[in-house]
N, C-alpha and C positions, 0 to 999 in steps of 0.2 A: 345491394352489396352481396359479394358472391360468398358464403362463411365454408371455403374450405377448411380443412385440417391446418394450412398455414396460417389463416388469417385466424381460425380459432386461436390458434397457439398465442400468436400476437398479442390478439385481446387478454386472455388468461394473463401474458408477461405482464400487459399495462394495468391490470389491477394489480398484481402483487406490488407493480411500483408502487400504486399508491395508498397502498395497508404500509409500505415501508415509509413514506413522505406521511401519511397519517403518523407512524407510531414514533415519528421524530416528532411533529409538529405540535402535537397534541399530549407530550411530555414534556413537563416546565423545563424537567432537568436538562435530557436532551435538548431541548429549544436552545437552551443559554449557552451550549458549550458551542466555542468558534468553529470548530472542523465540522461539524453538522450543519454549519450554514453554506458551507462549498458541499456538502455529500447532499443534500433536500438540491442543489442545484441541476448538480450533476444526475441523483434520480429524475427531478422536471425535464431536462435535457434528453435523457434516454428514453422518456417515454412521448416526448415530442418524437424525436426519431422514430419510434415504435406505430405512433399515428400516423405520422407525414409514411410511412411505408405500404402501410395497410390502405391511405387513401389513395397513393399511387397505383398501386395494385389495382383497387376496385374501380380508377378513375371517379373517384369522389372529387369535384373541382372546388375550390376553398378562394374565396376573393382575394383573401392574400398573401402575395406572391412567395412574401420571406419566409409564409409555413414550410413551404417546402425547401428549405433552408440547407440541407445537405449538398443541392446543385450549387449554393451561393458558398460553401464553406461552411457549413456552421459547426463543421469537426475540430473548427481554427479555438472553439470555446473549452473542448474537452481539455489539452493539453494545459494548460493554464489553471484551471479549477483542479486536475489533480495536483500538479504543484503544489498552489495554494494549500488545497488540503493535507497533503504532505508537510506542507514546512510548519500547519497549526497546531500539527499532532506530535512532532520531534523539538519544535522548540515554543517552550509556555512562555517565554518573555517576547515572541511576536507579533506584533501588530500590522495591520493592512493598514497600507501609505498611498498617497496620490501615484508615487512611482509603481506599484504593482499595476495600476491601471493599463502600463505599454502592454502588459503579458495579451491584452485580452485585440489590442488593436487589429493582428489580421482578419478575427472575428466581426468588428466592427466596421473594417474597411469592407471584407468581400460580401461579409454576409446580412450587414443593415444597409450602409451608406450610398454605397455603388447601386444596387438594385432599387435604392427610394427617388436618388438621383437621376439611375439614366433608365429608370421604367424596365420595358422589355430587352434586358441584354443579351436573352437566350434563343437562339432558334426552335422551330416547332421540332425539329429533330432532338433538339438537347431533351427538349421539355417531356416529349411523349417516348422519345428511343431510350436516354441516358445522357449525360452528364458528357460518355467518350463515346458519343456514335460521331462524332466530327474526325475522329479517325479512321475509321470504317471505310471503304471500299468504291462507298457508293459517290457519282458525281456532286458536290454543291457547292456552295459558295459560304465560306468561312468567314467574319470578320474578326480583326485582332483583338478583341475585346472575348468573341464566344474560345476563340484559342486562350485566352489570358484562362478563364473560367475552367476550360476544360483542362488546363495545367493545375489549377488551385485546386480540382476537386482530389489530383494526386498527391497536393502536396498541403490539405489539410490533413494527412494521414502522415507525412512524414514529419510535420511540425509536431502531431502528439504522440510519435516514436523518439523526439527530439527530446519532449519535455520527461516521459518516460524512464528515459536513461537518466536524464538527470536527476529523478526520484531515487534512481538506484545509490545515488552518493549519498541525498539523504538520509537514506535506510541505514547507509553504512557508517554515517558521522553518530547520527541517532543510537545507533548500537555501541559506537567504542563510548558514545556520553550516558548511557544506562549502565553497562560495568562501570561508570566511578560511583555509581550511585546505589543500585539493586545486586539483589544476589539472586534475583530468578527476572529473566526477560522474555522469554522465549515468546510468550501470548503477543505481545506486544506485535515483534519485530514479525512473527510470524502474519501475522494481518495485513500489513501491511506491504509485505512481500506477493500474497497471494493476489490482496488487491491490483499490485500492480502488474502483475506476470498475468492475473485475468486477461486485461487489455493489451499487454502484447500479443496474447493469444486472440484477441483479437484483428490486432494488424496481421497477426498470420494470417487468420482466414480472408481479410481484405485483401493481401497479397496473392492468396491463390485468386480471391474472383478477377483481380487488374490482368494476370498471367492469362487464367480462362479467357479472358476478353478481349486484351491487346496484343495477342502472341497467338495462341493456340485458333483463334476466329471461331471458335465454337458454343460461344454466349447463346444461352437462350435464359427469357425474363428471371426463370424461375431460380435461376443458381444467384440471385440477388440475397436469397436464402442463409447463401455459405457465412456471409456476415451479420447478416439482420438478426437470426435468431440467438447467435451466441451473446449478442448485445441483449435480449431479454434474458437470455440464461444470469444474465450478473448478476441480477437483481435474488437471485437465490444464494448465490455465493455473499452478496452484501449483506441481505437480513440474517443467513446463517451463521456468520462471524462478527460482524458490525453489535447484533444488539447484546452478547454476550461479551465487548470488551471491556475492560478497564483502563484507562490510558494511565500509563506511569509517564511524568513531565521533568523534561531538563531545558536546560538555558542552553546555550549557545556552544557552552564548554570553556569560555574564557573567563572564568568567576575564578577559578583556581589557579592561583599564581603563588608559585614557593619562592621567586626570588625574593619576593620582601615578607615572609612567611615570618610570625613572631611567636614561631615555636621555638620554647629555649630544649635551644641541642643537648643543653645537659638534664635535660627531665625525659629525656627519648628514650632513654633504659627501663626505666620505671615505667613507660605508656606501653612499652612494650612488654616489659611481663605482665603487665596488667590484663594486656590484649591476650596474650599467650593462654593467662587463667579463665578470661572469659572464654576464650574458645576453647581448650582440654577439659577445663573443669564442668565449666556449666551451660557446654556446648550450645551455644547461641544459635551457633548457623541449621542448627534443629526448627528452626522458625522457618517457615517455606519462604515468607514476607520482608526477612529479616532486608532491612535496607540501611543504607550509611548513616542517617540521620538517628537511626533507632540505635545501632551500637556507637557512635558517639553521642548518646545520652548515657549509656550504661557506663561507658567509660569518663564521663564527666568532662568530657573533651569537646572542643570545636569541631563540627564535621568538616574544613577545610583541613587543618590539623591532623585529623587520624587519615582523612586520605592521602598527606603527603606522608606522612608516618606510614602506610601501608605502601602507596608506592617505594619509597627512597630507600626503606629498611627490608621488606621484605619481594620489592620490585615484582611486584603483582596490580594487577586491579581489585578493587573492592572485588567486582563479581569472582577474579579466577582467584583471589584469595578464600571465600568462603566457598569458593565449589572444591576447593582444592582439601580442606579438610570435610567436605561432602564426600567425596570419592573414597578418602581412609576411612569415613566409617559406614561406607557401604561396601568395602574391602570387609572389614570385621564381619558385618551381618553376612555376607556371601558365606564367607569363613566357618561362622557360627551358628548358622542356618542355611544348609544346604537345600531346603525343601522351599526357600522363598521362590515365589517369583520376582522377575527384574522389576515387576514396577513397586510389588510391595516394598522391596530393598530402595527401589529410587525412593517412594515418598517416607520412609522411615528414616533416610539418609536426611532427607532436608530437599528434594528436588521437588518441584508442580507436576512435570511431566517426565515421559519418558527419553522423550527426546535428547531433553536438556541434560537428564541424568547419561547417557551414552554419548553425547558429545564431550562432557566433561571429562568421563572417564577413559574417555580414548584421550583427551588433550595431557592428561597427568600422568595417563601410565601406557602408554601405546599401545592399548589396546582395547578391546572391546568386555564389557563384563561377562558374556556370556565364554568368550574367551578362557575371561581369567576363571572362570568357575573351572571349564573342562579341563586346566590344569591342574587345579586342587585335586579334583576328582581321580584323576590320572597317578598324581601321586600318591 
């Protein structure tokens, strides 16, 4: 084996995977939560790839065939597992059915069935040049099978841009079903976002190596590179955010139904000042934590109840209702303490971060706090 600087780095990535697949496996807690059973897959996954590349590289030869599995499609597995992992982490009343089994069939068709079936599908060229040296230049003889394969290796890459996108609605149904619920999200939705823009960032760089390759004619082995490594890169972005999350859990969003809602209308006055004193008086939303279930205990109320009562009467979300007297009293502390910085103002207001604290306060008062300071100041 030849240990350049690349095939170092390789090795280096395939252990951190699996200190990260240890530090799930070998934590009861972690073991038992669902979404870590698709994320231990998808590390095993990556760092199969991580192998199967370093052995191509070195011409290490492995008896079988499907190791080198990215010629057969085995990218057809990624898209599906983030999914899954997606939908385990946005909704806790989820369970895996016989029907999510179709998710994983192109994986099972290209990259087990077809090559156990019909043996050797690939020419010596697929196998030792690439996957698309059957477009290349050079005279051979093609059969519809190694073209079928050499379409699949493009378009295991555009099924997990397919599934991809469609994380991106989960992120965003998952966000409006944490405002009925939280009054600080930001960690959550933040993870999950990066997760997912990691891997588009990685179809970018797949897309420059297809471009280098099928367009420009300028492919030399080495720019196999532009993708391989950013795939071991993830595995830093996974353990750096993955083992520090918390998951806050919603259903589906349809639990809450006000048509047959058996709040009496005429007690709506009273839940409402009641509400009004918890939040002026003994300012609640001071709780970084504070969530719907925890102020419908203070208020001795249903939490289906105080959320239609928060939506109907003061047509807000849990979340932009409690950020929304966050921002007034980090209006006062700016006010009252001109020497704070923003984040000590955010977390004495009631926000985690800072983020969250200047989203909210652009979304309440159109503008930015540091804004609104250079106004006072001015005056």
């Amino acid at each position: 084996m030849n240990l350049d600087l690349w095939s170092i780095l390789i090795i280096v990535f395939g252990f951190h995977g699996l200190f990260l697949l240890s530090a799930i496996l070998f934590s009861e807690e972690r073991r038992k939560r669902k979404e870590n059973v698709y994320l231990s897959w998808m590390i095993l996954a990556l760092i199969w790839y991580l192998l199967e590349f370093l052995f191509i590289r070195n011409r290490i030869t492995i008896g079988i065939d499907i190791f080198f599995g990215t010629r057969y499609g085995s990218w057809f597995l990624f898209g599906p597992l983030t999914y899954l992992y997606f939908k385990s982490i946005t909704r806790s009343d989820w369970r895996f059915t016989k029907i999510d089994l179709l998710h994983f069939l192109p994986f099972v068709t290209f990259g087990v069935l077809v090559p156990i079936t019909f043996g050797d599908v690939l020419n010596h060229r697929q196998v030792d040049y690439g996957m698309l040296s059957v477009f290349d230049h050079r005279e051979k003889i093609i059969t519809p099978m190694q073209y079928v394969y050499s379409f699949a290796f493009i378009g295991q890459f555009v099924h997990l841009g397919f599934y991809l996108s469609k994380n991106l609605f989960q992120i965003k149904a998952y966000t409006r079903r944490l405002t009925t619920q939280y009054s600080n999200i930001n960690g959550n939705v933040k993870w999950l976002r990066i997760f997912n823009v990691s891997f588009l960032l990685i179809l970018l760089f797949v897309a420059v190596f297809l471009y280098i390759l099928l367009v420009t004619d300028i492919y030399r082995r080495y720019l196999d590179y532009v993708y391989v490594l950013p795939v071991g890169a993830l595995f830093y972005i996974i353990g750096y955010y993955f083992l520090n999350t918390e998951w806050k859990t919603t259903t589906n969003g349809n639990s809450i139904k006000y048509a047959k809602s058996t709040l009496d209308p005429d007690s709506i006055s009273v839940h409402v000042e009641k509400l009004n004193q918890l939040m002026t008086s003994q300012k609640v939303y001071l709780d970084k934590e504070l969530r719907l279930t925890d102020l419908a205990e203070k208020m001795e109320l249903n939490a289906h109840h105080l959320s239609q009562l928060i939506n109907q009467h003061f047509h807000l979300s849990f979340f932009d209702f409690v950020n929304k007297y966050r921002v007034n009293e980090a209006k006062s502390i700016i006010q009252n303490n001109p020497d704070f910085t923003l984040l000590q103002v955010a977390f004495d207001a009631g926000f985690n971060n800072k983020t969250s604290f200047v989203n909210a306060f652009k979304k309440f008062e159109k503008t930015t706090p540091s804004s609104f300071r250079g106004k006072l100041n001015i005056a």
